[in-house]
Wavefront OBJ file of the C-alpha trace (Angstrom):
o trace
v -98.288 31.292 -5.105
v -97.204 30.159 -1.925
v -94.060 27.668 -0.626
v -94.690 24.424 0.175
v -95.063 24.715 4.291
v -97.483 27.596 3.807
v -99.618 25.573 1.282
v -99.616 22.283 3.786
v -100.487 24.791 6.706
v -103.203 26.299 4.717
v -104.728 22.955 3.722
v -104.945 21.580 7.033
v -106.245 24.277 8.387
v -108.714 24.686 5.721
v -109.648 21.649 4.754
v -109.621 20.259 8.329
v -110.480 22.948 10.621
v -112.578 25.779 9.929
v -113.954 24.977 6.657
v -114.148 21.372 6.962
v -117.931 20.932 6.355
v -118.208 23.781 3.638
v -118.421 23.565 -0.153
v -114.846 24.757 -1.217
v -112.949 24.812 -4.460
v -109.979 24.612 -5.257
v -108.089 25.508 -8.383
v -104.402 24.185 -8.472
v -101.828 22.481 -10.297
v -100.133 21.354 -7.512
v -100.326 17.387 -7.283
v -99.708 17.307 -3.698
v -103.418 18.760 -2.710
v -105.364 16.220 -5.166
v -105.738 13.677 -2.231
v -107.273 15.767 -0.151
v -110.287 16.767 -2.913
v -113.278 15.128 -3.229
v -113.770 15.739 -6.636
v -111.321 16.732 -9.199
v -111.980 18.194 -12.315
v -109.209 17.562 -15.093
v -108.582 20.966 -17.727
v -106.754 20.833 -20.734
v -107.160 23.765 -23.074
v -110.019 25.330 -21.592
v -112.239 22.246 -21.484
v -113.465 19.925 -18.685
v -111.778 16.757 -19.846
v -112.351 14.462 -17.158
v -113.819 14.345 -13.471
v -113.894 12.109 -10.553
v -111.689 11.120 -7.500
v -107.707 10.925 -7.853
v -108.132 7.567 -7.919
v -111.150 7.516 -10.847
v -109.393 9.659 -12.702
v -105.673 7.911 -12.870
v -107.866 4.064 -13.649
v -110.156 5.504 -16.039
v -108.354 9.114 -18.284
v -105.421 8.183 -20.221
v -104.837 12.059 -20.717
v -105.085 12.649 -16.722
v -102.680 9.792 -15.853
v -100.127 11.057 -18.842
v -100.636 14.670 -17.413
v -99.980 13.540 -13.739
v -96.918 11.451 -14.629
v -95.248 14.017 -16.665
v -95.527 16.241 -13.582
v -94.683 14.347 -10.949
v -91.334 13.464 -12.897
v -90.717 17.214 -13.693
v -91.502 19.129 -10.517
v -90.261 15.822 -8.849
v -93.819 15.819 -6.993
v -94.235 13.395 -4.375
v -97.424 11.537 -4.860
v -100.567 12.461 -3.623
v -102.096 9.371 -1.794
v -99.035 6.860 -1.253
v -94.984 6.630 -1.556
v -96.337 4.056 -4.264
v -98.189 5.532 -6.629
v -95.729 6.897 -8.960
v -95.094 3.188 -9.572
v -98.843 2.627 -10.096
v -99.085 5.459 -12.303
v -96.383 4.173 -14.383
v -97.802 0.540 -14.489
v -100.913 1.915 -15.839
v -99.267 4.035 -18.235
v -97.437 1.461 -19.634
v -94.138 2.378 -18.086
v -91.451 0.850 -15.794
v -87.945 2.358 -13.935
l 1 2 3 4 5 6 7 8 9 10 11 12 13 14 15 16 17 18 19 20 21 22 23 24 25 26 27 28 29 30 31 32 33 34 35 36 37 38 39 40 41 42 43 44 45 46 47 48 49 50 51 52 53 54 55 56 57 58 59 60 61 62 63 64 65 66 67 68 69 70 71 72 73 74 75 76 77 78 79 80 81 82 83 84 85 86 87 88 89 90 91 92 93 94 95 96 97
C-alpha cells in the first residue's frame, strides 16, 4: 500500500541493488512490477492458474491475458514491458481500438 514513486523507488532498489542476487517474492496486483519478475504466478480464486514469464503467460493463458487487459483498461495501467503491449494484448485477445 504504497504510491506509485515509493513502489518504483522500492523496486529499483530492491530488485537492483541490495537484493539483486537473492530469492525474493513478490505478491502484487500491480501490473507495473510484472516485468521486472522472473516468474509470475497467476491466482484466481485461491488457485495457481497459470505460471511463467509476462510474456509466457499473455501467449499461452487466455484467463491471464483477459485478467491483465481488464486491468490495464480500469486502473489505466501503463504496460509492463513496452508502450505497445496494450495493443498486443488486445490483438491476442481478439480485440482492436
Amino acid at each position: 500500500a504504497v504510491d506509485v514513486d515509493t513502489e518504483r523507488q522500492l523496486i529499483d532498489h530492491l530488485f537492483f541493488d541490495e537484493w539483486k542476487n537473492q530469492t525474493r517474492i513478490l505478491v502484487t496486483h500491480r501490473l507495473s512490477v510484472l516485468s521486472h519478475a522472473d516468474r509470475i504466478f497467476y491466482m484466481h480464486e485461491g488457485q495457481i492458474r497459470a505460471s511463467g514469464s509476462f510474456e509466457e503467460l499473455i501467449e499461452k493463458s487466455r484467463e491471464f491475458r483477459e485478467y491483465t487487459l481488464s486491468i490495464m483498461k480500469e486502473q489505466g495501467d501503463k504496460a509492463p514491458a513496452s508502450d505497445g503491449e496494450l495493443d498486443e494484448i488486445e490483438e491476442a485477445n481478439g480485440e482492436s481500438n
